[in-house]
PDB file of N, CA, C and O in Angstrom:
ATOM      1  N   UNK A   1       0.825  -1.194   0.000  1.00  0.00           N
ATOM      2  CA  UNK A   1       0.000   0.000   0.000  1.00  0.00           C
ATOM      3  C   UNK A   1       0.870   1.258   0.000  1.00  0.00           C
ATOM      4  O   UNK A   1       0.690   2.235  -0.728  1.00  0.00           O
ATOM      5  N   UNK A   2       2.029   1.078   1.094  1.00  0.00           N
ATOM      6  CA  UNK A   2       2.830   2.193   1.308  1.00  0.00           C
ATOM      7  C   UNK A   2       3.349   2.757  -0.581  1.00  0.00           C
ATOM      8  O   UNK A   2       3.544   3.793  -1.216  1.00  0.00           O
ATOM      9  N   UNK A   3       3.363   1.573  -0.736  1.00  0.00           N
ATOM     10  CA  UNK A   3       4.420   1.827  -2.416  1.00  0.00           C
ATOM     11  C   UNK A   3       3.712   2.300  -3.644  1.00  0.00           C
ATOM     12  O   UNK A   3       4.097   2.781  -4.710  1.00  0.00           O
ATOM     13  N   UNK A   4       2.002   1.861  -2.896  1.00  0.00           N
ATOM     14  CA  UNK A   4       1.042   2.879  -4.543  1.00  0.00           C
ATOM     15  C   UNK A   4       0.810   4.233  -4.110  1.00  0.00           C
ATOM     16  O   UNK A   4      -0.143   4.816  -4.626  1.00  0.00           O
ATOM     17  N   UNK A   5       1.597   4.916  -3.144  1.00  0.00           N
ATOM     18  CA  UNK A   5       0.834   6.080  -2.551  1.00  0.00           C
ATOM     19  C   UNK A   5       1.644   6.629  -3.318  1.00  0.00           C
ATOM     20  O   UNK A   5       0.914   7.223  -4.112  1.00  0.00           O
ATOM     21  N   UNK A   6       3.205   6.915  -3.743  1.00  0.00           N
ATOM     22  CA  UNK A   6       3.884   7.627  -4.960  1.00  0.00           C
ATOM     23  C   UNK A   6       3.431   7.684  -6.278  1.00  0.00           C
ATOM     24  O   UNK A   6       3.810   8.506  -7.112  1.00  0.00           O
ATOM     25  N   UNK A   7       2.430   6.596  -6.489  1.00  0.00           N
ATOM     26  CA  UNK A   7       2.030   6.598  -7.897  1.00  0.00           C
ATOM     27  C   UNK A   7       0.679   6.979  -7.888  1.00  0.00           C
ATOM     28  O   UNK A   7       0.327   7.706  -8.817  1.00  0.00           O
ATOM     29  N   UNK A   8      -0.054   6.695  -7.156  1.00  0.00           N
ATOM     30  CA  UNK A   8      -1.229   7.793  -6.855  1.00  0.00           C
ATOM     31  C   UNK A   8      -0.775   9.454  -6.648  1.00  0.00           C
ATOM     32  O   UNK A   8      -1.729  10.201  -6.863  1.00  0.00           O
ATOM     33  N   UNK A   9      -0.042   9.862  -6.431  1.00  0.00           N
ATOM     34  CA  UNK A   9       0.325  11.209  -6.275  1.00  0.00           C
ATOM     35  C   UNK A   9       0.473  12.100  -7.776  1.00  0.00           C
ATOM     36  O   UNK A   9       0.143  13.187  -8.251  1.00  0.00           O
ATOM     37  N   UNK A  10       1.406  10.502  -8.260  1.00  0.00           N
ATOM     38  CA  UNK A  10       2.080  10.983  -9.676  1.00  0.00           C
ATOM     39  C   UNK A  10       0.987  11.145 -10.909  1.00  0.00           C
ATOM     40  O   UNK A  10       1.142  11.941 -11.836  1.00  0.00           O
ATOM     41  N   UNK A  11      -0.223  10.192 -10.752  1.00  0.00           N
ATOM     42  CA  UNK A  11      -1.855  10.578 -11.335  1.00  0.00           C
ATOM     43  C   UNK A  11      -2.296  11.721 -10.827  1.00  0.00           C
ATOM     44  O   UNK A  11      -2.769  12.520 -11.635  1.00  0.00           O
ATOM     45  N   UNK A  12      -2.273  11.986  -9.816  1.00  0.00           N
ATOM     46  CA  UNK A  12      -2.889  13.353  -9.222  1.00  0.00           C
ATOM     47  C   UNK A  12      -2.201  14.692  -9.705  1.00  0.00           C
ATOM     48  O   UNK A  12      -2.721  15.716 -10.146  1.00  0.00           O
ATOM     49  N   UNK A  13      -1.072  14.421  -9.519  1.00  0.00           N
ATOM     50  CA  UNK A  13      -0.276  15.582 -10.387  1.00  0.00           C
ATOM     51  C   UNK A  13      -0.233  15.271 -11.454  1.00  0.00           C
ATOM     52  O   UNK A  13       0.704  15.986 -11.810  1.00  0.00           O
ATOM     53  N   UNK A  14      -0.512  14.747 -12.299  1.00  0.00           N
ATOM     54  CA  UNK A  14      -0.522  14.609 -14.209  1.00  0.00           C
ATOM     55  C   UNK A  14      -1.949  15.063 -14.139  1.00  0.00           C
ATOM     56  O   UNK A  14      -1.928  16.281 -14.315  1.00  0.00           O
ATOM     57  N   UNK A  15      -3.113  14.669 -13.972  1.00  0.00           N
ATOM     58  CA  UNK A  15      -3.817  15.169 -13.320  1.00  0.00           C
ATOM     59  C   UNK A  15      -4.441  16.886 -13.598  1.00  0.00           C
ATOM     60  O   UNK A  15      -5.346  17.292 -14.326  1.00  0.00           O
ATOM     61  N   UNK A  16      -3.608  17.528 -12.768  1.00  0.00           N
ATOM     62  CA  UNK A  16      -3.588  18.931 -12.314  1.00  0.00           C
ATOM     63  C   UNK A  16      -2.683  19.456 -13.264  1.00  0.00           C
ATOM     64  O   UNK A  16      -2.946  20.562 -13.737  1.00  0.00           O
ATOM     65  N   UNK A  17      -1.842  18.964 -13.564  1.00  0.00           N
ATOM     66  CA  UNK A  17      -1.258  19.209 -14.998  1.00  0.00           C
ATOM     67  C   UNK A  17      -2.256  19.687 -16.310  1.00  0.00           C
ATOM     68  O   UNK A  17      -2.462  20.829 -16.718  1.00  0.00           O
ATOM     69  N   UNK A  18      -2.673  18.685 -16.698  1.00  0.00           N
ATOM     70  CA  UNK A  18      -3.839  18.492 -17.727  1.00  0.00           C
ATOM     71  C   UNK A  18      -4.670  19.421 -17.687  1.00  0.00           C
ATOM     72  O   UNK A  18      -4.979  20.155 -18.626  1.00  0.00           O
ATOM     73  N   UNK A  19      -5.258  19.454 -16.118  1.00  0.00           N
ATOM     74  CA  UNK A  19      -6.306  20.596 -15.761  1.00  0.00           C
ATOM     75  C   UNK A  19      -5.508  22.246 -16.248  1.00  0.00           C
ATOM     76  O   UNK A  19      -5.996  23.326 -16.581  1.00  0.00           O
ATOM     77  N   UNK A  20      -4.422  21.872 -16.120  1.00  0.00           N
ATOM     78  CA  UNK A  20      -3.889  23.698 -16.017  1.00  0.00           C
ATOM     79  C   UNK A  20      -3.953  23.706 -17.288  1.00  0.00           C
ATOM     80  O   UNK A  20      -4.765  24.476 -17.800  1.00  0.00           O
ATOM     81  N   UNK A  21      -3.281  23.022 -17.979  1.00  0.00           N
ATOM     82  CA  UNK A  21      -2.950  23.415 -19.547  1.00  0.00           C
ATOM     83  C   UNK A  21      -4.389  23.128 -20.429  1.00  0.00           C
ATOM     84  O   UNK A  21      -4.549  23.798 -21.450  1.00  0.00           O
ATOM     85  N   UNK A  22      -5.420  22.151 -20.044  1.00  0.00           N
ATOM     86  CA  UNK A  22      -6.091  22.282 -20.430  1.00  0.00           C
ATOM     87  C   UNK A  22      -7.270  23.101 -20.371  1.00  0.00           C
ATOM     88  O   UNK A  22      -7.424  23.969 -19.512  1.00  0.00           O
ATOM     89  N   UNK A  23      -8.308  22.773 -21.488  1.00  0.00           N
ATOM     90  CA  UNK A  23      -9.543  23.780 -21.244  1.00  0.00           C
ATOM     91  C   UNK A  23     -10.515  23.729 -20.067  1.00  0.00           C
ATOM     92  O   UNK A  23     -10.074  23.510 -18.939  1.00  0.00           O
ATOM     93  N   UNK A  24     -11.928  23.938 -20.299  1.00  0.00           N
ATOM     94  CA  UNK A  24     -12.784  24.296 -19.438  1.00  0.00           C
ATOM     95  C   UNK A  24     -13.172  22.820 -19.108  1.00  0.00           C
ATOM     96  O   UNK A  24     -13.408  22.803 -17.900  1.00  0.00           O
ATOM     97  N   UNK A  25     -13.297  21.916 -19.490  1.00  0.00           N
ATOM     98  CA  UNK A  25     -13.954  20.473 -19.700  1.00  0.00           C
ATOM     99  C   UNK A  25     -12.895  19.851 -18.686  1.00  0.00           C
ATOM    100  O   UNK A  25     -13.271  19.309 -17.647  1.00  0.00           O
ATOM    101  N   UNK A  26     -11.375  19.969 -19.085  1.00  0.00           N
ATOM    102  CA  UNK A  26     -10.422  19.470 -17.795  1.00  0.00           C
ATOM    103  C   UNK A  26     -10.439  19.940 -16.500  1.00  0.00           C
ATOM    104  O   UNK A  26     -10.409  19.218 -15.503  1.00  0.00           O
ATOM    105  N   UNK A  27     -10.501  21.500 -16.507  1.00  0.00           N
ATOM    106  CA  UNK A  27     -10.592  22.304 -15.016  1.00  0.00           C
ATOM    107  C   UNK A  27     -12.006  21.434 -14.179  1.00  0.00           C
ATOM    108  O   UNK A  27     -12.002  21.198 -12.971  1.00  0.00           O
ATOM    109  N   UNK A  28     -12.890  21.138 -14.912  1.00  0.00           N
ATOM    110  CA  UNK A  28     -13.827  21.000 -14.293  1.00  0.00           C
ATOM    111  C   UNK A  28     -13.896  19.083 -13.795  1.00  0.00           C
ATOM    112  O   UNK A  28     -14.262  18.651 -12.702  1.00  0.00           O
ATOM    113  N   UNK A  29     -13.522  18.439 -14.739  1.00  0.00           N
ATOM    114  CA  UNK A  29     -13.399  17.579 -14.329  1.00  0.00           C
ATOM    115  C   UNK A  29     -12.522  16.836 -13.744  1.00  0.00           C
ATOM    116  O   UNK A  29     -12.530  15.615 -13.585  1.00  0.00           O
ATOM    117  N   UNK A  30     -11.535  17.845 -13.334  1.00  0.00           N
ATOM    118  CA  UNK A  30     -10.503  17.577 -12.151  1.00  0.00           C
ATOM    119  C   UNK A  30     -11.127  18.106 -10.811  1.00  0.00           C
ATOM    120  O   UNK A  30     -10.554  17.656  -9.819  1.00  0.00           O
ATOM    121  N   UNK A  31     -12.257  19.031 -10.534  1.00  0.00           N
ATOM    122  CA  UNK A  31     -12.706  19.636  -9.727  1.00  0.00           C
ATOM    123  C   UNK A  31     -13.545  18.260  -9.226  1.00  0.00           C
ATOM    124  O   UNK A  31     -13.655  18.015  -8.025  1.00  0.00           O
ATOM    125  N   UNK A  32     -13.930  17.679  -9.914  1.00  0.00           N
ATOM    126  CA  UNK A  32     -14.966  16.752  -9.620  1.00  0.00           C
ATOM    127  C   UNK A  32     -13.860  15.617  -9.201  1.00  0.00           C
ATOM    128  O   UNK A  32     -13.791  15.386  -7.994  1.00  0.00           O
ATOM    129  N   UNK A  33     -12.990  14.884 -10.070  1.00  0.00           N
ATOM    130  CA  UNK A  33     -12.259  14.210  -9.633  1.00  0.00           C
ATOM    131  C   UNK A  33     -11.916  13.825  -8.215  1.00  0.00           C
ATOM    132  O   UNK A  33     -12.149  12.764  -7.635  1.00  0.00           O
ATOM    133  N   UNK A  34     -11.025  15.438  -7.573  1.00  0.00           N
ATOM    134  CA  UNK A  34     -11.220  15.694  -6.444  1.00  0.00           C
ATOM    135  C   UNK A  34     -12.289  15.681  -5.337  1.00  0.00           C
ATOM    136  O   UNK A  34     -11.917  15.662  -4.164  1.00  0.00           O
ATOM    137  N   UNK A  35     -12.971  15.685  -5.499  1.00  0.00           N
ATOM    138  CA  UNK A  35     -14.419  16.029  -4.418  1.00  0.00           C
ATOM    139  C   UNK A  35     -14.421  14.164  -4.899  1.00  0.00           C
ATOM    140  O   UNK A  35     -14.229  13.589  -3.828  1.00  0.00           O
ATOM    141  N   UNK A  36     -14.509  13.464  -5.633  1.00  0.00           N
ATOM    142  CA  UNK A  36     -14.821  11.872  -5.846  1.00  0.00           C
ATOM    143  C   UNK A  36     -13.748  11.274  -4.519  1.00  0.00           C
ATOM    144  O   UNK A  36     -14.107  10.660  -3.514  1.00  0.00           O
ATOM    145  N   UNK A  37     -12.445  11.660  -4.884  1.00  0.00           N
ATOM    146  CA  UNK A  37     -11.481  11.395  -4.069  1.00  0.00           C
ATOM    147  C   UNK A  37     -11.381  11.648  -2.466  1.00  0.00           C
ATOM    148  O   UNK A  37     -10.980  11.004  -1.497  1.00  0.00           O
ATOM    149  N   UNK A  38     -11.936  12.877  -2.690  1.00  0.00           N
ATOM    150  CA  UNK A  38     -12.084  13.308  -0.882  1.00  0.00           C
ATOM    151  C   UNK A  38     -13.277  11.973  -0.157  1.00  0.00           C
ATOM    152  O   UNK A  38     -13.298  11.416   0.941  1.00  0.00           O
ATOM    153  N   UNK A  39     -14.324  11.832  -1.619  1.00  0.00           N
ATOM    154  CA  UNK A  39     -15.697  11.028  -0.739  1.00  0.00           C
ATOM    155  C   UNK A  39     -14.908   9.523  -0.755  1.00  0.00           C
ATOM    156  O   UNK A  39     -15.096   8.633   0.074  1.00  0.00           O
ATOM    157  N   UNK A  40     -14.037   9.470  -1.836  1.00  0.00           N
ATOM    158  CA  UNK A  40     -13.512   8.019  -1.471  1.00  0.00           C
ATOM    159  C   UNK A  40     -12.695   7.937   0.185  1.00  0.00           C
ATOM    160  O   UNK A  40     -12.895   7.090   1.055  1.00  0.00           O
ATOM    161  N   UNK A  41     -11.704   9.171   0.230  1.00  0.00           N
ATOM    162  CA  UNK A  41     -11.003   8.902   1.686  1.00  0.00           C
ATOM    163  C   UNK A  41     -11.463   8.678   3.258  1.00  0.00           C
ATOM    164  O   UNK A  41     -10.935   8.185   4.255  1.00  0.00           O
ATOM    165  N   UNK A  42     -13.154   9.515   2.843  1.00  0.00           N
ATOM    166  CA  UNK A  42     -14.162   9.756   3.729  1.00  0.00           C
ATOM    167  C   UNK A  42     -14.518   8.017   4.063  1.00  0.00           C
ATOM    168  O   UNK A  42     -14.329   7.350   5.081  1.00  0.00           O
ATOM    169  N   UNK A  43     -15.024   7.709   2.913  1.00  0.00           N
ATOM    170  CA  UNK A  43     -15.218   6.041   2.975  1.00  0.00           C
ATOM    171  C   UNK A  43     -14.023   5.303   2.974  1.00  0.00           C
ATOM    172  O   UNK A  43     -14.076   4.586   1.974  1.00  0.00           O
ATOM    173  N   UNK A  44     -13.193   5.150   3.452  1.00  0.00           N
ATOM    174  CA  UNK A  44     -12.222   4.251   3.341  1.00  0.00           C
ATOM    175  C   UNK A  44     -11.643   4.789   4.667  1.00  0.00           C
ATOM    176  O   UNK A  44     -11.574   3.889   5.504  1.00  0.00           O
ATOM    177  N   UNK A  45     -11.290   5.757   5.026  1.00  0.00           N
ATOM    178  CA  UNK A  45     -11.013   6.318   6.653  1.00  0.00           C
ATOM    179  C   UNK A  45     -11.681   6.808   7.850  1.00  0.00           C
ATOM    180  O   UNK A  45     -11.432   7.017   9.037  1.00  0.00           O
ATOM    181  N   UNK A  46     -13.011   6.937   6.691  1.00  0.00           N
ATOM    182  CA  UNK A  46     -13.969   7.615   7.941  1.00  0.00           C
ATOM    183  C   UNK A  46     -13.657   8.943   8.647  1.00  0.00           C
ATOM    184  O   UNK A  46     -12.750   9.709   8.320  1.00  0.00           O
ATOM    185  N   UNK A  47     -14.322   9.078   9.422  1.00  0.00           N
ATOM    186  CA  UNK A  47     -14.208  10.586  10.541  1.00  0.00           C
ATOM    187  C   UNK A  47     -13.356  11.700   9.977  1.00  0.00           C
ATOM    188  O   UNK A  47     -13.446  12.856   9.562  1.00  0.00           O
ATOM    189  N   UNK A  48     -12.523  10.778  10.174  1.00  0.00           N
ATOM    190  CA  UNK A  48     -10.872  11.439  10.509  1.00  0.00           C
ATOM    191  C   UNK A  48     -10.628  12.321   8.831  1.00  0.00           C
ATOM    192  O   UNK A  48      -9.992  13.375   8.834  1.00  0.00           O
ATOM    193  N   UNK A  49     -11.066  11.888   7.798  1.00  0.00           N
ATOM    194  CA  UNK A  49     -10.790  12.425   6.609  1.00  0.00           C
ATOM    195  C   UNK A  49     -12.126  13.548   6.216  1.00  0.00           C
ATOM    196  O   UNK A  49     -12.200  14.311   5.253  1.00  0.00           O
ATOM    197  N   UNK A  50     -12.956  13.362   7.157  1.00  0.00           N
ATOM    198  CA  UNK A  50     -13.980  14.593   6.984  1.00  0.00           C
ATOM    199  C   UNK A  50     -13.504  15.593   8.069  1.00  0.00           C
ATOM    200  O   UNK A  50     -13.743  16.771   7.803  1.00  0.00           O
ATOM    201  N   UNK A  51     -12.872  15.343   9.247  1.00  0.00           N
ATOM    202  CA  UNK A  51     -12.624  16.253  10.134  1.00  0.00           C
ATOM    203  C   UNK A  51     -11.339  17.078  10.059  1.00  0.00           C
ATOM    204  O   UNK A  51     -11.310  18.252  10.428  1.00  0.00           O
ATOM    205  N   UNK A  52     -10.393  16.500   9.623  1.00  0.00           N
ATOM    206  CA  UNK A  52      -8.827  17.357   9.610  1.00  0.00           C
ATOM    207  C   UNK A  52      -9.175  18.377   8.096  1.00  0.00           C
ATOM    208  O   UNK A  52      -8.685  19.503   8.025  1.00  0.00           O
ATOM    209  N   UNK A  53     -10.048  17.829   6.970  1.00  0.00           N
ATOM    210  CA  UNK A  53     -10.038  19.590   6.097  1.00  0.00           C
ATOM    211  C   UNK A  53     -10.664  20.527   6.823  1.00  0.00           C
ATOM    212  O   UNK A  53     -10.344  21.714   6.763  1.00  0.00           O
ATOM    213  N   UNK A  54     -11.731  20.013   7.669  1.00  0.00           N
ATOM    214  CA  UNK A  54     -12.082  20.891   8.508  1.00  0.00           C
ATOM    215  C   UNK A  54     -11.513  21.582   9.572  1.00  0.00           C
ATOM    216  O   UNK A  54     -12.117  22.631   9.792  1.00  0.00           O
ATOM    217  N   UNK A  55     -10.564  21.376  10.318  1.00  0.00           N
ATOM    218  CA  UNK A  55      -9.640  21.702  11.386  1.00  0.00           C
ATOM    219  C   UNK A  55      -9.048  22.742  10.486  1.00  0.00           C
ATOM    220  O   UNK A  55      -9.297  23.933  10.669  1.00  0.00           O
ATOM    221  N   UNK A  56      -8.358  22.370   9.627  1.00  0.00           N
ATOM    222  CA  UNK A  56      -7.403  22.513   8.386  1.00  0.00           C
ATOM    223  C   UNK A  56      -7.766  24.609   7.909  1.00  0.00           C
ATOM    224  O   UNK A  56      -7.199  25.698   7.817  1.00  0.00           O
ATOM    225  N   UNK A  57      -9.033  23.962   7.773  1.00  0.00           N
ATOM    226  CA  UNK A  57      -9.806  25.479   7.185  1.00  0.00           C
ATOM    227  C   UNK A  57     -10.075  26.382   8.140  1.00  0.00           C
ATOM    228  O   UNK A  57     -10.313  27.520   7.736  1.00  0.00           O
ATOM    229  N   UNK A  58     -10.105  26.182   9.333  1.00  0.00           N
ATOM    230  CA  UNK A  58     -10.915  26.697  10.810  1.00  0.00           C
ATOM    231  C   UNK A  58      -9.296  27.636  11.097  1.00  0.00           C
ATOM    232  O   UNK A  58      -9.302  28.829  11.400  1.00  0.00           O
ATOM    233  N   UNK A  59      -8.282  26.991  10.962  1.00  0.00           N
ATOM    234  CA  UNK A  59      -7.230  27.206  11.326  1.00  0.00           C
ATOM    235  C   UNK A  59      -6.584  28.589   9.645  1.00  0.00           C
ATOM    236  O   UNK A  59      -6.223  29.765   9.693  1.00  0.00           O
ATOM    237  N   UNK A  60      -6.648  28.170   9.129  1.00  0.00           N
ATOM    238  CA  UNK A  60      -6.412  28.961   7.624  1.00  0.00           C
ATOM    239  C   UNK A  60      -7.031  29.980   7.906  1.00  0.00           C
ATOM    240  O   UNK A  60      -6.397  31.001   8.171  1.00  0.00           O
ATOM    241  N   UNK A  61      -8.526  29.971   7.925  1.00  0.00           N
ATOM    242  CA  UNK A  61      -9.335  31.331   8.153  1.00  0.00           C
ATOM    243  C   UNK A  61      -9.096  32.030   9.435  1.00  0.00           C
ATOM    244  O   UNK A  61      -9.514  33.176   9.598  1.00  0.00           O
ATOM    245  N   UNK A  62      -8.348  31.303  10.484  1.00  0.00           N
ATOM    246  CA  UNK A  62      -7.991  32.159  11.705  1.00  0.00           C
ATOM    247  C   UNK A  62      -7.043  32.974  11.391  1.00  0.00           C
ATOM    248  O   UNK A  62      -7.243  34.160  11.651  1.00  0.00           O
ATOM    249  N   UNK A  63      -5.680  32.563  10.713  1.00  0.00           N
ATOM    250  CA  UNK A  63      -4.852  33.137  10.319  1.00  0.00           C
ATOM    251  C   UNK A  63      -5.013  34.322   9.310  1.00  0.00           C
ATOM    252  O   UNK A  63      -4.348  35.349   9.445  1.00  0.00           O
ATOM    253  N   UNK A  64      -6.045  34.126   8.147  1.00  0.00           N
ATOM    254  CA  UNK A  64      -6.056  34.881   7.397  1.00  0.00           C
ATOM    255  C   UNK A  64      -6.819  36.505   8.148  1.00  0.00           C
ATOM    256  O   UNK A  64      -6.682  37.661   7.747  1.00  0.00           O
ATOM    257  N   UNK A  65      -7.548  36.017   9.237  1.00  0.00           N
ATOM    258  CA  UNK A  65      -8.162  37.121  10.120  1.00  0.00           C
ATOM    259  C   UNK A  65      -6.713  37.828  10.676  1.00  0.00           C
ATOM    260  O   UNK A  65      -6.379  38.947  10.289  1.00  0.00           O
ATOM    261  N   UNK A  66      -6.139  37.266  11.351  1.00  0.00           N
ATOM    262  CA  UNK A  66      -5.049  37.647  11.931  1.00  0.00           C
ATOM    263  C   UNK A  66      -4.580  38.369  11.152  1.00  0.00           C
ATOM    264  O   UNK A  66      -4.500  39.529  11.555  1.00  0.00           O
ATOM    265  N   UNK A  67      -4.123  38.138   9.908  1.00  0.00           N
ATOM    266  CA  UNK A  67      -2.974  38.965   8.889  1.00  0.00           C
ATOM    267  C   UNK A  67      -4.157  40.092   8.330  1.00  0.00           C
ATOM    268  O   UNK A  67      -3.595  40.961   7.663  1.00  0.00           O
ATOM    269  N   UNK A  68      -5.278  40.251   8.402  1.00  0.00           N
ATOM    270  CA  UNK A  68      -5.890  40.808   7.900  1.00  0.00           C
ATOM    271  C   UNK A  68      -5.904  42.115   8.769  1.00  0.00           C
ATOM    272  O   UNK A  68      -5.834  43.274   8.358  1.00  0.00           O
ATOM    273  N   UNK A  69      -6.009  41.680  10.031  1.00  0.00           N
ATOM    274  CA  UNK A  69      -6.296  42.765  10.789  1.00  0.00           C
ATOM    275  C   UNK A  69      -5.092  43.230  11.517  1.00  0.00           C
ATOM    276  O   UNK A  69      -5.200  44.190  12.280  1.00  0.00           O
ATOM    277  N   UNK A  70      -3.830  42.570  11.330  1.00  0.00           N
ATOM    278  CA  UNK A  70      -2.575  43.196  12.044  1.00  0.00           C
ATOM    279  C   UNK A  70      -2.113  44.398  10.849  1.00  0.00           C
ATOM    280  O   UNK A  70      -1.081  44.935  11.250  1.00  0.00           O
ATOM    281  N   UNK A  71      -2.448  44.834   9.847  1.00  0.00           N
ATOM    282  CA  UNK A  71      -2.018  45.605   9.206  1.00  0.00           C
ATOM    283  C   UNK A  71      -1.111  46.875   9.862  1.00  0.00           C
ATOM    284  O   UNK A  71      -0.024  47.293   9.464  1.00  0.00           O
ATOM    285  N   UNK A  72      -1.897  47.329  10.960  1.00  0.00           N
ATOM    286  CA  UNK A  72      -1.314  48.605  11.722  1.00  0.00           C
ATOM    287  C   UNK A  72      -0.238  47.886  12.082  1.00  0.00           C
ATOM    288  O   UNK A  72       0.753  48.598  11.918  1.00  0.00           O
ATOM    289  N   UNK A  73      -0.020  47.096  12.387  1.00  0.00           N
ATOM    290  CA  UNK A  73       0.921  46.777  13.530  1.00  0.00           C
ATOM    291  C   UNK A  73       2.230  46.533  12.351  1.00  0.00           C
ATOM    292  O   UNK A  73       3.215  46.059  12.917  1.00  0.00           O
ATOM    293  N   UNK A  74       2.427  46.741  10.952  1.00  0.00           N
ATOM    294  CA  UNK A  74       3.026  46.540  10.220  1.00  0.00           C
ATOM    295  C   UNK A  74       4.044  48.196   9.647  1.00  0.00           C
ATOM    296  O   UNK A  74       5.239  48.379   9.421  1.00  0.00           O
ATOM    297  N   UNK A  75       2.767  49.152   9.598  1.00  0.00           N
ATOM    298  CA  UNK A  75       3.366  50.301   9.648  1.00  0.00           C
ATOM    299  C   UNK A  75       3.996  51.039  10.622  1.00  0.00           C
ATOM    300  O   UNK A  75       3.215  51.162  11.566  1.00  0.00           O
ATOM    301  N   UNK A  76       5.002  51.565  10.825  1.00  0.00           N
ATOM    302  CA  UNK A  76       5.873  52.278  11.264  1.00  0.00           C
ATOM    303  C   UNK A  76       5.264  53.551  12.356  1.00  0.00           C
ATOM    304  O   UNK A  76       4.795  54.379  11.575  1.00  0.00           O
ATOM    305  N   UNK A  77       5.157  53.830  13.116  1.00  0.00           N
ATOM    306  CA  UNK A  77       4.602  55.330  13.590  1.00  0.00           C
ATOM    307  C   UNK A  77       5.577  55.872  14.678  1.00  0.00           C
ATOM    308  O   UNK A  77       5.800  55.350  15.770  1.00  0.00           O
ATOM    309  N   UNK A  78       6.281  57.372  14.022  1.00  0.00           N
ATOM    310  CA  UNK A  78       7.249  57.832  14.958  1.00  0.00           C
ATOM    311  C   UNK A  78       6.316  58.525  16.318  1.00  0.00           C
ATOM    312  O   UNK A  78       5.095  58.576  16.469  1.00  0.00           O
ATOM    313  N   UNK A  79       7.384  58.994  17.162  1.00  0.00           N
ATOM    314  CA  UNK A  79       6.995  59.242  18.610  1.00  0.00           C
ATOM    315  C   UNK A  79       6.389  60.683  18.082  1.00  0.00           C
ATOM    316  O   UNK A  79       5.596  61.078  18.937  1.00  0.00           O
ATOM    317  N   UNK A  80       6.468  61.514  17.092  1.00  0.00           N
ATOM    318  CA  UNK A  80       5.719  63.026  17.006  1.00  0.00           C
ATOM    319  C   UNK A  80       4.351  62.310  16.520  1.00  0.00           C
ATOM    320  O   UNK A  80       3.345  62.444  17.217  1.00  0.00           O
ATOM    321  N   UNK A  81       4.308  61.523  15.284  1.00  0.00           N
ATOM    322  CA  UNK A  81       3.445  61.342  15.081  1.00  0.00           C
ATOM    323  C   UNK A  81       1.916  61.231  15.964  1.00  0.00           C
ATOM    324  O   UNK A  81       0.901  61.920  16.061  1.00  0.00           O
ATOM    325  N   UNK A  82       2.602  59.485  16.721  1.00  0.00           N
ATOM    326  CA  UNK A  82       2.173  59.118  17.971  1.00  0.00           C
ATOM    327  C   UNK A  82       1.495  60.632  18.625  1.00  0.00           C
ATOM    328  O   UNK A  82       0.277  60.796  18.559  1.00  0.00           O
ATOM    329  N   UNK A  83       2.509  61.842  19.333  1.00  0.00           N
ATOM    330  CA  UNK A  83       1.776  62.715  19.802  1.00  0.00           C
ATOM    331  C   UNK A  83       1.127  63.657  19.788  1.00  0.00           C
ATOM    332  O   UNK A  83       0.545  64.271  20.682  1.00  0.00           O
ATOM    333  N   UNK A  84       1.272  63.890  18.047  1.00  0.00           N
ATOM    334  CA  UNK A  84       0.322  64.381  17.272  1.00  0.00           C
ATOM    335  C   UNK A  84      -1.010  64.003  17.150  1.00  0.00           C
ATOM    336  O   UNK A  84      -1.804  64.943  17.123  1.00  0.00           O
ATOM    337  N   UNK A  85      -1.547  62.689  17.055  1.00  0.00           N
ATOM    338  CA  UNK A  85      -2.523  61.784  17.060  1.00  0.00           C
ATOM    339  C   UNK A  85      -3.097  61.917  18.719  1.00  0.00           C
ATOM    340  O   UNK A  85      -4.254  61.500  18.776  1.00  0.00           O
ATOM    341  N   UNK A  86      -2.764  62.222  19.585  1.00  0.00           N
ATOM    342  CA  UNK A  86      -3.235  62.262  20.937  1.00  0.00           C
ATOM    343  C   UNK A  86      -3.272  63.141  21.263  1.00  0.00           C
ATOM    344  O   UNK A  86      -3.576  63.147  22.455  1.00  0.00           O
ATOM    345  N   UNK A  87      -2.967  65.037  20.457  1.00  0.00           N
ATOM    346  CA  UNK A  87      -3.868  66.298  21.173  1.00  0.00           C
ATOM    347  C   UNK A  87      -4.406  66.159  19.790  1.00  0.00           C
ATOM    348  O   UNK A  87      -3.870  67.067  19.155  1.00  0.00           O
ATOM    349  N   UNK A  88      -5.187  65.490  19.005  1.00  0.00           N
ATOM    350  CA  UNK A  88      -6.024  65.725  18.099  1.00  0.00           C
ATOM    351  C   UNK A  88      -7.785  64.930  19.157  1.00  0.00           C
ATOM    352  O   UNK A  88      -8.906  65.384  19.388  1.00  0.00           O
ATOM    353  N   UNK A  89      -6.864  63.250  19.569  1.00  0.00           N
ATOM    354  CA  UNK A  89      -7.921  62.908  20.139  1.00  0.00           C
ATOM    355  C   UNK A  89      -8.997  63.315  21.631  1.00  0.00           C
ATOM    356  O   UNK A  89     -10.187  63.293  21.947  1.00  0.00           O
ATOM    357  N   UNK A  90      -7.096  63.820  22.459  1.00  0.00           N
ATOM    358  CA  UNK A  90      -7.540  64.288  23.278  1.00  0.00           C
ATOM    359  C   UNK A  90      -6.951  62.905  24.767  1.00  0.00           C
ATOM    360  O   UNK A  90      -7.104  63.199  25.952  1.00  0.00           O
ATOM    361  N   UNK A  91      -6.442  61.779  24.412  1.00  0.00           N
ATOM    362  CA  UNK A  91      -6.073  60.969  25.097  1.00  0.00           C
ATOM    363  C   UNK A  91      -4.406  61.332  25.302  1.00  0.00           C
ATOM    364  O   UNK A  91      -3.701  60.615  26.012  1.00  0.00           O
TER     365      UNK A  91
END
C-alpha cells in the first residue's frame, strides 16, 4: 500500500497538470475528480478524513483574520506622530 501512494500522487499531479494546460472540460473535471477522491477517503477512513479539512480550514481562516487585521501593527509610527494623534484625540 505504502508503495502505490507515490504513484497515486504521480496521477494526481498529471492530473492537475492536464487541468492547467487544459480547457474548461479538464478544469472541471478535475474539480470533480477531487471532491470523488475526498468522498472516497471519507469512505475508506472515515471521521478522521472529513474532520482534519475541517480543522485545516478553521485554522487557515484564523490566520487569514489575523494577517488581515494586524495591518497597523506593520506600519511604522514615529513618537511626534504618535503625539500628534493624541492632542487631536484628546487621550
Amino acid at each position: 500500500m505504502a508503495l502505490a501512494i507515490p504513484a497515486y500522487l504521480a496521477i494526481i499531479g498529471f492530473l492537475g497538470w492536464c487541468a492547467w494546460r487544459g480547457g474548461e472540460t479538464e478544469k472541471m473535471m478535475f474539480v470533480v475528480n477531487l471532491g470523488l477522491l475526498w468522498i472516497s477517503a471519507i469512505w475508506l477512513f472515515g471521521y478522521p478524513a472529513l474532520i482534519v479539512p475541517a480543522v485545516v480550514a478553521a485554522a487557515s481562516y484564523l490566520l487569514f483574520l489575523v494577517i488581515l487585521t494586524s495591518s497597523d501593527l506593520k506600519v511604522p509610527v514615529s513618537v511626534a506622530q504618535r503625539a500628534d494623534n493624541d492632542e487631536h484625540t484628546g487621550f
